[in-house]
C-alpha positions in Angstrom: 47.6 0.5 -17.4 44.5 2.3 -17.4 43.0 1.9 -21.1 41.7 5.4 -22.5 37.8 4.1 -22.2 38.3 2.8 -18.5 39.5 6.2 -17.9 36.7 7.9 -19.3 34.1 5.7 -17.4 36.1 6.7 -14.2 35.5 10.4 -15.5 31.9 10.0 -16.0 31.2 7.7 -13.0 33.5 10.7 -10.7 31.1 13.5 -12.1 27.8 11.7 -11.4 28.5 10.2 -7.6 29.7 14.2 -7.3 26.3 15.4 -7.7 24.5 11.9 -5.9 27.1 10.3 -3.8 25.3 6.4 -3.5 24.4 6.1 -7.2 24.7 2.2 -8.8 23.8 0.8 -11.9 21.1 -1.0 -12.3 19.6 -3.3 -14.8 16.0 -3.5 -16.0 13.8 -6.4 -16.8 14.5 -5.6 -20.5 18.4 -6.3 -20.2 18.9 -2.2 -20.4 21.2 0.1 -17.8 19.9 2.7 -15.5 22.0 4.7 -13.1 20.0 5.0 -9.8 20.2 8.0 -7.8 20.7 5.4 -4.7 17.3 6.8 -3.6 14.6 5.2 -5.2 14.7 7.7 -8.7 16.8 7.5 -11.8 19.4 9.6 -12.8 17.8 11.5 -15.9 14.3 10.5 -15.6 13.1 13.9 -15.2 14.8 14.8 -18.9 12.7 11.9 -20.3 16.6 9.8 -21.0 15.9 6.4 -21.5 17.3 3.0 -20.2 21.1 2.1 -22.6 21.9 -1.1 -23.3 25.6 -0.5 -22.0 26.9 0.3 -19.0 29.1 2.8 -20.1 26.3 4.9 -21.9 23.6 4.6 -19.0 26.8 6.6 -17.0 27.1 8.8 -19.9 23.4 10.0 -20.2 23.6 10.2 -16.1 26.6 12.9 -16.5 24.9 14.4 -19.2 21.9 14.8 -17.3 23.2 16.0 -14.1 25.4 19.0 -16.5 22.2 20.0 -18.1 20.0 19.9 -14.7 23.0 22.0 -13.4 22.7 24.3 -16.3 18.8 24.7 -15.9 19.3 25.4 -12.2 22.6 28.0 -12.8 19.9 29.8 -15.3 16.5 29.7 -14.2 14.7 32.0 -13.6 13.7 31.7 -10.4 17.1 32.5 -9.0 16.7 35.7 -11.1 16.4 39.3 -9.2 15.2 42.3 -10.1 18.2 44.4 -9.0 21.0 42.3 -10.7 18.9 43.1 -14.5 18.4 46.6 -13.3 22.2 46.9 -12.5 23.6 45.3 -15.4 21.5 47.0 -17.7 22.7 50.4 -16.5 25.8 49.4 -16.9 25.4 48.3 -20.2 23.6 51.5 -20.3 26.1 54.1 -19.5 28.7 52.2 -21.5 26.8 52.9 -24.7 26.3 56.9 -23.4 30.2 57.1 -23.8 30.3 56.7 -27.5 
């Protein structure tokens, strides 16, 4: 039987290896837990998330940081046109004409 924290490691582990398929675990020289990104970085470095002194954690920050790395990218600017503000705010536009 698969105990409700197992389960939730699984969950975290499945989310992380989605977004970088040869990520481990590693541990530092400190006795603290870093999930690699299996290419030489670590998994949240760029959001400044420190090493966790448990396994289960260091996989938690890593899923944390790939959803809030995925959320930057969805929203950034840079993926941003022109022409999809100028259509949604004439649509936003011509909704508040009718009243």
């Amino acid at each position: 039987m698969i105990t409700p924290e197992k389960k939730k490691f699984q969950t975290l582990k499945r989310k992380v290896l989605k977004a970088f398929p040869s990520a481990k675990t590693h541990i530092t020289k400190d006795g603290l837990y870093c999930v690699s990104d299996g290419e030489g970085g670590i998994v949240g470095s760029e959001l400044l998330i420190p090493s966790q002194p448990s396994v289960m954690k260091a996989w938690y920050w890593a899923a944390e940081s790939v959803r809030i790395s995925q959320n930057i990218e969805r929203t950034s600017p840079t993926r941003m046109s022109l022409d999809s503000f100028e259509k949604k705010f004439e649509r936003i536009s011509n909704r508040n004409k009718r009243y």
